[in-house]
Backbone as a ProteinNet text record, in pm:
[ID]
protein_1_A
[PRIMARY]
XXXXXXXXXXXXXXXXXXXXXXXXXXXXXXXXXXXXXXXXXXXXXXXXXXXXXXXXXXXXXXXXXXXXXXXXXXXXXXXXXXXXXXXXXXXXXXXXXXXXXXXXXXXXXXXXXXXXXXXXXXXXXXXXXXXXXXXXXXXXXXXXXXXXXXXXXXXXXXXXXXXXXXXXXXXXXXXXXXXXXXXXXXXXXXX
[TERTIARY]
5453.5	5536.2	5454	5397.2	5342	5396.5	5504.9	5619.3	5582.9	5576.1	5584.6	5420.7	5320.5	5206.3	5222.8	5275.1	5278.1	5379.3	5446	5540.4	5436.1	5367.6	5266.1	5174.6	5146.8	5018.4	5125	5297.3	5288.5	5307.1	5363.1	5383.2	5222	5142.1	4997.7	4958.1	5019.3	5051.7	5119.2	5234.2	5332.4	5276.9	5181.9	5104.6	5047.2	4984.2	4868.5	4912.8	5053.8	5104.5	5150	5188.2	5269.3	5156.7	5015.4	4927.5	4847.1	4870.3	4848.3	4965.3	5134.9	5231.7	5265.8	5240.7	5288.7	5188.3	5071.6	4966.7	5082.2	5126.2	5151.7	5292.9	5357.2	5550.9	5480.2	5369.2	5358.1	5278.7	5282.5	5188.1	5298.5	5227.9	5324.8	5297.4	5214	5174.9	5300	5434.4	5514.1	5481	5414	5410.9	5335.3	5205.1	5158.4	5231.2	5308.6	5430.9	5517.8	5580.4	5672.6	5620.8	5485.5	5368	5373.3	5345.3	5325.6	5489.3	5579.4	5714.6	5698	5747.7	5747	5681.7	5560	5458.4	5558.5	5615	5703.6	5796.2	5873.7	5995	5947	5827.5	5780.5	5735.7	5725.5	5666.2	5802.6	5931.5	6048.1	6089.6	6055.8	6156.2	6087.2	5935.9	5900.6	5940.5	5881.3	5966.1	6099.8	6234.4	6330.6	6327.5	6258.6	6200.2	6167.3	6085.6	6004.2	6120.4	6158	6257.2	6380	6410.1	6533.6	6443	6319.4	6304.7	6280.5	6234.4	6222	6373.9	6474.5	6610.4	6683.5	6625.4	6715.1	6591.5	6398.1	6405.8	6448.4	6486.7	6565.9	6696.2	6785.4	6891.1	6903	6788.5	6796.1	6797.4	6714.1	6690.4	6781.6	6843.1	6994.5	7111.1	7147.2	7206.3	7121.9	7026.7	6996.8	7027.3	7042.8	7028.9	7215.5	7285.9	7415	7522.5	7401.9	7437.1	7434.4	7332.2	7314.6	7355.1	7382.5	7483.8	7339.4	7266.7	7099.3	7024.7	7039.8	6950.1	6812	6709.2	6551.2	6491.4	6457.1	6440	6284.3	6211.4	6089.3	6117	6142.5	6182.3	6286.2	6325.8	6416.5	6345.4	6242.2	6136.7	6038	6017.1	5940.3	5996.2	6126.6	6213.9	6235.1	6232.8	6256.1	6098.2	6007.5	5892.5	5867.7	5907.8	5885.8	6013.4	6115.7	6210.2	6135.7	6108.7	6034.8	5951.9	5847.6	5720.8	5810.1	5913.9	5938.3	6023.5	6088.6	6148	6082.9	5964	5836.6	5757.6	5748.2	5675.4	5819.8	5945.3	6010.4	6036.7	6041	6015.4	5910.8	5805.1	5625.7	5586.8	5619	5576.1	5686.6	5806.7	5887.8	6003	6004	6117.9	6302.8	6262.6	6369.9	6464.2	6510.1	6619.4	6736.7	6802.5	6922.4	6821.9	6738.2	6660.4	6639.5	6558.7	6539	6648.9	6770.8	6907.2	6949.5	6968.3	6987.4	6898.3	6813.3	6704.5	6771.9	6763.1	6800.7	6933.2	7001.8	7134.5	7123.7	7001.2	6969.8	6881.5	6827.6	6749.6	6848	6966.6	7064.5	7168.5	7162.7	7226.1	7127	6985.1	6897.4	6923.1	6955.3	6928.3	7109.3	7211.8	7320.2	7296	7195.3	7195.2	7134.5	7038.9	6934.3	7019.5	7089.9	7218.9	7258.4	7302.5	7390.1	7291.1	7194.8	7098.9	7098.5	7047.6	7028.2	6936.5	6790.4	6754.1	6734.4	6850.8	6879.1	6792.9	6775.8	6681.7	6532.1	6539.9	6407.7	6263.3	6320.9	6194.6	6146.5	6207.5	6118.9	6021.8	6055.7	5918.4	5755.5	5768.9	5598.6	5543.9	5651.2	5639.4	5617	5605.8	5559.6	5388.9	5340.9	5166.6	5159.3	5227.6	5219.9	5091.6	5017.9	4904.9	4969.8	5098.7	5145.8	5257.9	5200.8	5281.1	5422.1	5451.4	5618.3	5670.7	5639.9	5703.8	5681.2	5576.7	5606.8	5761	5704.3	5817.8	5971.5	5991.8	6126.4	6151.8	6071.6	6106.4	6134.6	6036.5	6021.8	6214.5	6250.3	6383.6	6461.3	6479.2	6594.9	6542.8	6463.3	6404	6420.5	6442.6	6434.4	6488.1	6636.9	6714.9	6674.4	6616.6	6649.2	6485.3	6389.5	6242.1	6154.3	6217.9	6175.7	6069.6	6018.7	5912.9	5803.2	5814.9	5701.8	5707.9	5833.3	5863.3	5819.1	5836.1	5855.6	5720.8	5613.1	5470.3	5432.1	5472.1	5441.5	5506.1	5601.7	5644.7	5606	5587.8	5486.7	5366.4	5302.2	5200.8	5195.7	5288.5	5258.8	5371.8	5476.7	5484.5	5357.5	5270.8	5188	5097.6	5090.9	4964	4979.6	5134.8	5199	5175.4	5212.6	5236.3	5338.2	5432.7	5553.5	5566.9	5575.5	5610.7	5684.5	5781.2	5871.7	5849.8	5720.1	5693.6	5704.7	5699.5	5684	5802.9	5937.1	6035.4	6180.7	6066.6	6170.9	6166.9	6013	5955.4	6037.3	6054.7	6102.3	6202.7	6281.1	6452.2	6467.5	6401	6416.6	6403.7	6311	6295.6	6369.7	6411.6	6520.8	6649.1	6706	6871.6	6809.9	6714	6652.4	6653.1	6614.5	6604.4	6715.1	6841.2	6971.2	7057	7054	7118.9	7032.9	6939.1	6843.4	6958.6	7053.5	7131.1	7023.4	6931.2	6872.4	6939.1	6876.8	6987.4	7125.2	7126.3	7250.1	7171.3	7250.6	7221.1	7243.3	7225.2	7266.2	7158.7	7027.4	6881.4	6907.9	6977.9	7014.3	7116.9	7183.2	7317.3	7263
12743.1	12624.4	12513.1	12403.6	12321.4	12158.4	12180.6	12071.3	11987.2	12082.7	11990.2	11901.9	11967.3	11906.2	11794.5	11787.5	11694.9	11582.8	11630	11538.7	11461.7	11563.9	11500.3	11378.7	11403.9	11309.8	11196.1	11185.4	11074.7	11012.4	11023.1	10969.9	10902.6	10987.1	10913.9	10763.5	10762.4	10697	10611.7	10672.7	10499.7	10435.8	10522	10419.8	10356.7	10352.7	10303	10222.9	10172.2	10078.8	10045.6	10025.4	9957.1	9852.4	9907.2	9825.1	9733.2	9757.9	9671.1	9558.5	9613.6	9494.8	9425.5	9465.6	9346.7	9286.4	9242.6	9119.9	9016.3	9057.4	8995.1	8914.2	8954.1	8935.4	8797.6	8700.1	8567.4	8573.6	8580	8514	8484.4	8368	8275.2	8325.7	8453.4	8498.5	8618.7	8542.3	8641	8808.1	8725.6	8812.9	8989.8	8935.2	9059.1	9096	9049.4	9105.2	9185.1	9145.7	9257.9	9349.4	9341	9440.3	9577.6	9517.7	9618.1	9677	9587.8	9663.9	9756.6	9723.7	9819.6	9970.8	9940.7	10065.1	10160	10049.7	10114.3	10219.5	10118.6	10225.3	10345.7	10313.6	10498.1	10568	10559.7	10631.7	10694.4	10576.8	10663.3	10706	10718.5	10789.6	10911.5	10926.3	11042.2	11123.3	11053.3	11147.8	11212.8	11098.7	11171.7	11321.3	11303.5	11421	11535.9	11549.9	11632	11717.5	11635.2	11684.5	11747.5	11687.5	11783.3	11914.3	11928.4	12047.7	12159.5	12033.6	12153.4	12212.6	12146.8	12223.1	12291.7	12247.8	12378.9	12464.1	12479.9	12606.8	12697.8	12661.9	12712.2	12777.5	12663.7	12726.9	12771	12795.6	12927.8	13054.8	13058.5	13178.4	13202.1	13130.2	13163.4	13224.5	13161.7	13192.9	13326.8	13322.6	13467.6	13605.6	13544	13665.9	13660.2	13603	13650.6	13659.2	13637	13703.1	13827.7	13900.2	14013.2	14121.6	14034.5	14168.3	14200.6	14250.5	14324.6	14173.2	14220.7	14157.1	14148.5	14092.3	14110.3	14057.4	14093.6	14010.7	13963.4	14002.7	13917.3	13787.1	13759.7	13641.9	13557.3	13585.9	13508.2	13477.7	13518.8	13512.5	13383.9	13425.8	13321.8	13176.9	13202.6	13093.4	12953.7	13039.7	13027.3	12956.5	12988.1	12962	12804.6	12794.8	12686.4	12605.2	12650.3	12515.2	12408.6	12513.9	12444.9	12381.2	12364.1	12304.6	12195.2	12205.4	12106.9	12029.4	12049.6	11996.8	11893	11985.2	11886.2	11808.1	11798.2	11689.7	11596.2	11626.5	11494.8	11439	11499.6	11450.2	11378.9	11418.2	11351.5	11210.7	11288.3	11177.8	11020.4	11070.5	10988.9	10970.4	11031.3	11044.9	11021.6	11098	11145.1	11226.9	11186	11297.6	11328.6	11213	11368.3	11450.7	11448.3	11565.3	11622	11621	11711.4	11821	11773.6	11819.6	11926.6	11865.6	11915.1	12088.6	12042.6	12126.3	12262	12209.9	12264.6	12375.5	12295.4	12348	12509.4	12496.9	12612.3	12664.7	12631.2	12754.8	12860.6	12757	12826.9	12928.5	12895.8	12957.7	13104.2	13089.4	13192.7	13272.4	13262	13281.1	13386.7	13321.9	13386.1	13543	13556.5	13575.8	13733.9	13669.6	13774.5	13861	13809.8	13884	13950.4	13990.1	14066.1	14166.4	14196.7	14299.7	14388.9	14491.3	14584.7	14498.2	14481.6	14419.1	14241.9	14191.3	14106	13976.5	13887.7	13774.7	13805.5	13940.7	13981.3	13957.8	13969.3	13965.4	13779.6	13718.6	13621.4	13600.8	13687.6	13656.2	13737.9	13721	13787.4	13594.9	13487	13345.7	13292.7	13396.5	13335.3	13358.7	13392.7	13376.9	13302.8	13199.6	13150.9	12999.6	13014.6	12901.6	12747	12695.6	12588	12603.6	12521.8	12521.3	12451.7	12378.7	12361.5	12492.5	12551.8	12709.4	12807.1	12818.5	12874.4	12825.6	12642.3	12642.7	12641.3	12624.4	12681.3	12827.6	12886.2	13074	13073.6	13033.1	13015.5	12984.5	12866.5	12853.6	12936.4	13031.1	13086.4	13232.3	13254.6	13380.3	13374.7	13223.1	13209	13279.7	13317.7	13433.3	13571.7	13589.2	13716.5	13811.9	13721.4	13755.8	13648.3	13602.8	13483	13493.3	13626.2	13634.1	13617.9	13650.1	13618.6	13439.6	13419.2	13302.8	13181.1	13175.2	13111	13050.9	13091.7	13051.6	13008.9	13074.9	12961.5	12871.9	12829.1	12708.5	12602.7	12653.5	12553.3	12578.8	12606.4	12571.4	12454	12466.9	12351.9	12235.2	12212.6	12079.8	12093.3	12118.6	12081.8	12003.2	11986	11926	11792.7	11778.3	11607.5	11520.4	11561.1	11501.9	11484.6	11372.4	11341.8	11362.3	11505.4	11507.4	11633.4	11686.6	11759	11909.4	12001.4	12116.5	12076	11949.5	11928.6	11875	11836.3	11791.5	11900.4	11995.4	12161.2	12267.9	12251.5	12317.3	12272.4	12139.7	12113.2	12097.2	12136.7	12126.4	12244.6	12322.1	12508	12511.6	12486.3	12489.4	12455.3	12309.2	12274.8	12352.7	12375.6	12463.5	12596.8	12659.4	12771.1	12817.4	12659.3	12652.7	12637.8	12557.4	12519.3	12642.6	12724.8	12851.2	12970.6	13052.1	13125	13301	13286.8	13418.5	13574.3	13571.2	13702.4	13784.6	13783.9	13902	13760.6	13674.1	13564.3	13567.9	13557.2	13526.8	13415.3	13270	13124.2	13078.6	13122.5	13093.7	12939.5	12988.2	12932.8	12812	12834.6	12735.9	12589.3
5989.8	5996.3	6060	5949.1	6005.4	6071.2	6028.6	6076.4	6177.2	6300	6404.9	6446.5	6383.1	6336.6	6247.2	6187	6085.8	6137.9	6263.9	6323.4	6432.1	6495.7	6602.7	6530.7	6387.9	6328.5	6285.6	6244.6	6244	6359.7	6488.9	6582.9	6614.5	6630.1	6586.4	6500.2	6403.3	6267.4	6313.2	6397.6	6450.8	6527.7	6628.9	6774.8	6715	6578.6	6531.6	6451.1	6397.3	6343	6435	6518.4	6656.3	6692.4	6741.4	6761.8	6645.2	6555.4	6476.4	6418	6413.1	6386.6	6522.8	6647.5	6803.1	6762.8	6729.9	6734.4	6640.7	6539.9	6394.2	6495.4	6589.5	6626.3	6630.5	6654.7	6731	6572.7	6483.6	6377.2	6256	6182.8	6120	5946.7	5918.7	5825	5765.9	5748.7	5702.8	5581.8	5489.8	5422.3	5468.1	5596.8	5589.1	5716.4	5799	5866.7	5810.1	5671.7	5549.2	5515.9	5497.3	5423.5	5551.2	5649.3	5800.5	5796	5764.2	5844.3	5757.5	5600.3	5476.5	5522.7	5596.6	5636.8	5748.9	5852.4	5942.2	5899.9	5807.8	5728.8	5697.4	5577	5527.5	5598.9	5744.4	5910.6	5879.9	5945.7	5962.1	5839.7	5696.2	5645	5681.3	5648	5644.5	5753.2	5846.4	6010.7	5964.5	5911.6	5918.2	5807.6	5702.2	5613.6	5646.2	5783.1	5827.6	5922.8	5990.9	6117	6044.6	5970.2	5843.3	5831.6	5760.8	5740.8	5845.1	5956.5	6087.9	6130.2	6122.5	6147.4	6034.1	5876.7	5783.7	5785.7	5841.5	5863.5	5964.2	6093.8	6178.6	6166.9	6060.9	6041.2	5913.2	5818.9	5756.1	5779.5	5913.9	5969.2	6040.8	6087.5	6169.3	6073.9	5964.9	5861.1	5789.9	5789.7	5714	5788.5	5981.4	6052.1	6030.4	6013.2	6063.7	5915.8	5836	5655.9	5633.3	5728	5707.2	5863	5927	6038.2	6122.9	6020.9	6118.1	6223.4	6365.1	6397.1	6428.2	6379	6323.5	6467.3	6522.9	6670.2	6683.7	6578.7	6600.8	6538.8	6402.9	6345.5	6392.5	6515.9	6612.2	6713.9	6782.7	6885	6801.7	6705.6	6623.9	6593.4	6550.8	6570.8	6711.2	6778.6	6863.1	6945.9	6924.8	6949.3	6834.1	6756.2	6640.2	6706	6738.5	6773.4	6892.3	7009.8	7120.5	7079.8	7014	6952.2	6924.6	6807	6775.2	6828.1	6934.1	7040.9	7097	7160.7	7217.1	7164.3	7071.5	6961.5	6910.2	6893.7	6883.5	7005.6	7137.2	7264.7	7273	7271.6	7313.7	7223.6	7079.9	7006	6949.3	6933.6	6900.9	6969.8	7118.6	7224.1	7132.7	7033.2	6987.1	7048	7166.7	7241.8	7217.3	7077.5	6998.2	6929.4	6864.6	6749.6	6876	7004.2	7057.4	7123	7153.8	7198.8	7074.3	6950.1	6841.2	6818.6	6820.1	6872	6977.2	7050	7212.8	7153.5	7097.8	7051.7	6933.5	6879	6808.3	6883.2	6999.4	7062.7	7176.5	7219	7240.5	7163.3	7010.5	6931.1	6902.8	6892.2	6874.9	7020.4	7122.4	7220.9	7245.3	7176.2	7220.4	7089.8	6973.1	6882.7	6967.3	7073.1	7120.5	7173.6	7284.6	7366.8	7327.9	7182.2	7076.7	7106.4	7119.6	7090.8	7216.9	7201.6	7325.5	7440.2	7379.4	7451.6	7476.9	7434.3	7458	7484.2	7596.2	7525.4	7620.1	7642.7	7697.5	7608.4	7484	7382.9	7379.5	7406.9	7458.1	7554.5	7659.8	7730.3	7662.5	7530.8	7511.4	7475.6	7455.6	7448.2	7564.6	7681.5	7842.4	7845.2	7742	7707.3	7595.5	7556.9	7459.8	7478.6	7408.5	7446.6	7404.1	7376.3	7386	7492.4	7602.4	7763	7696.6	7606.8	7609.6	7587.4	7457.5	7438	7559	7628.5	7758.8	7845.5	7848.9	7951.5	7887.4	7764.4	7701.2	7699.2	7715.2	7733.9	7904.4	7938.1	8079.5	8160.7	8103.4	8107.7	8071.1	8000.6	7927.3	8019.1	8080.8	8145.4	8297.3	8362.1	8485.8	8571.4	8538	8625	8593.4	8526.7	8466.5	8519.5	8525.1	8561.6	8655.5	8737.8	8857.8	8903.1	8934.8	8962.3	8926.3	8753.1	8620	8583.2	8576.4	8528.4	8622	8746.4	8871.5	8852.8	8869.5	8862.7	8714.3	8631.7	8512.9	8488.9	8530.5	8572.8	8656.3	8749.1	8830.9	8796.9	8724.2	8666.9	8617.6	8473.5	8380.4	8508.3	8534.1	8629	8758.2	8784.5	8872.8	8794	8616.9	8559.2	8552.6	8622.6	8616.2	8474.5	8362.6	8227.7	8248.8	8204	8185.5	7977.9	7973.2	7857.3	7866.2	7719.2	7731.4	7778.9	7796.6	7862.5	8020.2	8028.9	8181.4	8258.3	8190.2	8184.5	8172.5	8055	8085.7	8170.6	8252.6	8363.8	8479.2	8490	8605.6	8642	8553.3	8508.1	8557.3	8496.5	8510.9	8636.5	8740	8805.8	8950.4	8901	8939.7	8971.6	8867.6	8849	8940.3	8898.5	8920.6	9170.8	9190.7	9313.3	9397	9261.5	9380.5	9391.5	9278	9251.5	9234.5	9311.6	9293.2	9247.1	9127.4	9131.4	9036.7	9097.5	9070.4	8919.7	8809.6	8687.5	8648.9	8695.5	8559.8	8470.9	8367.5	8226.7	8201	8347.3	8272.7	8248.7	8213.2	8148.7	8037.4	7901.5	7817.1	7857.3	7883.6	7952.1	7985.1
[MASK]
+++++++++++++++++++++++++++++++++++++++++++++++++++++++++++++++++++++++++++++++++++++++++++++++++++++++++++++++++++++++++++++++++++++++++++++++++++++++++++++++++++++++++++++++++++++++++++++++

């Protein structure tokens, strides 16, 4: 799933039309002002293109797991690993914070999906070695009560690297809730 790549390069694409149409807001050359917006629009349609497909493949896989009764718990771990990514790239790159909520809202749905299972949303933490620190710190969250001890330090990891972007924003959230209510074994990870 290359989605959220392809979401990161246009946000790329917009910085790089941004700095080229603010020179134009004070220039009296309408036409290549229309020419630049025109460019704007096909940024956002495509964005909105991309981000559709990042949530019907999510919620295909949601719909395929509860079509069939069996729950597949790697392809929900995987899921689940691709929502965060793409969470954090409509966070980082286009501070899209309904798509990212939206988002949020099916990693909670994957997450009540896990529960159903014996072992429940434990199989996320093999996403607490995950070499993209947002998907750490989104497992990281949904694991906080349940494994504090594992979780606790990779968390402060990635908020000690002081990015104000969305692995560092869900680290410290977690962290947060995690410190005012330290309940050892809740299951309000997800919540």
């Amino acid at each position: 799933m290359e989605i959220d790549d392809s979401i990161a390069l246009l946000g790329a694409e917009l910085d790089a039309w941004w700095d080229e149409y603010f020179p134009m807001l004070d220039s009296e050359d309408s036409q290549a002002q229309g020419k630049t917006l025109l460019r704007g629009f096909e940024i956002a349609k495509r964005f909105a293109r991309l981000k559709a497909q990042g949530f019907a493949a999510i919620r295909a896989l949601l719909d395929q797991q509860g079509a069939t009764g069996n729950v597949a718990v790697t392809p929900l771990v995987e899921a689940f690993a691709f929502a965060a990514k793409l969470a954090n790239t409509l966070h980082d790159e286009f501070r899209d914070i309904d798509g990212e909520t939206q988002v949020a809202r099916l990693t909670e749905t994957i997450v009540r999906i896990l529960e159903r299972t014996e072992a429940g949303r434990t199989p996320l933490a093999v996403l607490l070695d995950h070499p993209d620190a947002g998907v750490r710190a989104w497992a990281g969250a949904c694991l906080i009560f349940l494994m504090p001890d594992r979780v606790v330090p990779i968390l402060r990891e990635i908020t000690a690297k002081k990015r104000a972007d969305g692995a560092h924003f869900t680290a410290y959230f977690a962290l947060l809730r995690w410190e005012h209510d330290p309940e050892p074994g809740s299951e309000r990870g997800a919540d």
